[in-house]
N, C-alpha and C positions, 0 to 999 in steps of 0.2 A: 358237293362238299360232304364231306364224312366229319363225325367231329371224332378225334382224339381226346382219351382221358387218361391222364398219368394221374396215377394215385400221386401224395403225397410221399414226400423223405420218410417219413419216421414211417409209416405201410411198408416200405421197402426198404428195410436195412440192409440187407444184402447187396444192393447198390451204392452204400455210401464208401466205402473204400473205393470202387471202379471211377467212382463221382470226384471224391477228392485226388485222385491220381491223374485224373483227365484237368481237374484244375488247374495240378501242380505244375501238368505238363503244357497246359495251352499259358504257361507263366513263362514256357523253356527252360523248366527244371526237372530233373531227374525222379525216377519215384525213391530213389533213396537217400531223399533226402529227409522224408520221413521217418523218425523211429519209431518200433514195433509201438511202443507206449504211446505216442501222438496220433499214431494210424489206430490203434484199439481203442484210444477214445474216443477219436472223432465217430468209430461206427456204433460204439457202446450209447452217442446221446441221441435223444429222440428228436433234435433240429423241427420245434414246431416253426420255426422261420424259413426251411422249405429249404430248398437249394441257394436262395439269396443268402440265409445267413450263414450257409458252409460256405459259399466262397469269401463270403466274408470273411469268415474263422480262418482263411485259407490264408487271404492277404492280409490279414495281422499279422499272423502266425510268419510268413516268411520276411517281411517287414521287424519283427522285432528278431525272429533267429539271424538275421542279413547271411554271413557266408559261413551258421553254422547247420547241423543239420535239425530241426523241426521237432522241437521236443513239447511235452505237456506243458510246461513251463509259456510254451509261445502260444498256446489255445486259448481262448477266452478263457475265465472260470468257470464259468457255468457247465463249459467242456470236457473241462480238465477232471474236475472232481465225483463223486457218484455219491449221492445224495440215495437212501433209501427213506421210502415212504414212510413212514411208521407215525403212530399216534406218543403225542409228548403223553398224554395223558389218556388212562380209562375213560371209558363213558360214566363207570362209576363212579368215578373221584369226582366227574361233571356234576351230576345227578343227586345236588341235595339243596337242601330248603335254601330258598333265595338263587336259583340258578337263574337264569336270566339267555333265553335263546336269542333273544334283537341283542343284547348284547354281545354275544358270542361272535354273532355275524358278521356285527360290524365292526367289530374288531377282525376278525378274519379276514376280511374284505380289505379293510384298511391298512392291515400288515401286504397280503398281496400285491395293490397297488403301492407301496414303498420298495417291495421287494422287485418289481417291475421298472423300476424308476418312473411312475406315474404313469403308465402307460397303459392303458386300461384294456385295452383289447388284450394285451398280454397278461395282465393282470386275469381276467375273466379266463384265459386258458389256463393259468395255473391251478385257478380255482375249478377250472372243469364245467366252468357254466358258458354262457353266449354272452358277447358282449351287450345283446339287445337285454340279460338279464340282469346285466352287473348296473346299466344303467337303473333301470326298472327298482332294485334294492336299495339302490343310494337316493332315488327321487323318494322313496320310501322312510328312507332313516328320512331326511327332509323333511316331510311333511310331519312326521313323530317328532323332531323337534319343534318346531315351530308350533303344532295345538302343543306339546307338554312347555313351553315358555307360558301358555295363558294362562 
């Protein structure tokens, strides 16, 4: 036995276009039925859900287009849109008397999981952490509530 490793989707952007075209077509649909806009977003996202959730995005996508052609419109949103990184705020504006870092946190954390639809394993990628960590912080806020009630 030899073992094979395929890196992950988002490693390999250069195969998400060949990926969703092999979907479209093992659907027995043509590759034009993608527009340039739906094919450039599908390969512009970082799909941390791996090839399950492109085919996914795939059969939504031709399920809600039915007999027209594949537009942004028919991608999930998360797809569709291009979200840049950026901080809402300085570190400075952070960074004065009475700042509060467990707070911050757990509000961060807890924005994440809402933004995930409670899903924590996703939630913890959004945040960039492991999900063994995201547990670990929240058994954490926990027990700081529970001595700060005493």
């Amino acid at each position: 036995m030899f073992p094979i490793v395929v890196p992950p989707l988002r490693e390999r952007p250069e195969d998400i276009r060949a990926t969703s075209l092999a979907l479209l077509a093992a659907r027995g649909l043509a590759a034009d039925r993608f527009t340039r806009s739906a094919l450039d977003a599908l390969a512009a996202y970082s799909w941390p859900g791996n090839v399950r959730e492109l085919e996914n995005a795939i059969t939504r996508a031709v399920v809600l287009a039915g007999a027209e052609p594949i537009a942004i419109e028919h991608l999930p949103p998360a797809v569709g849109r291009k979200e840049t990184a950026r901080p809402a705020t300085s570190i400075d504006d952070l960074l004065v008397p009475g700042f509060d870092l467990d707070s911050l946190e757990r509000e961060l954390i807890q924005h994440a999981i809402v933004k995930a639809g409670g899903n924590k394993a996703a939630a913890a990628r959004l945040l960039g952490i492991t999900r063994r960590r995201l547990y670990s912080r929240l058994d954490s806020f926990d027990a700081k509530s529970e001595y700060e009630d005493d």
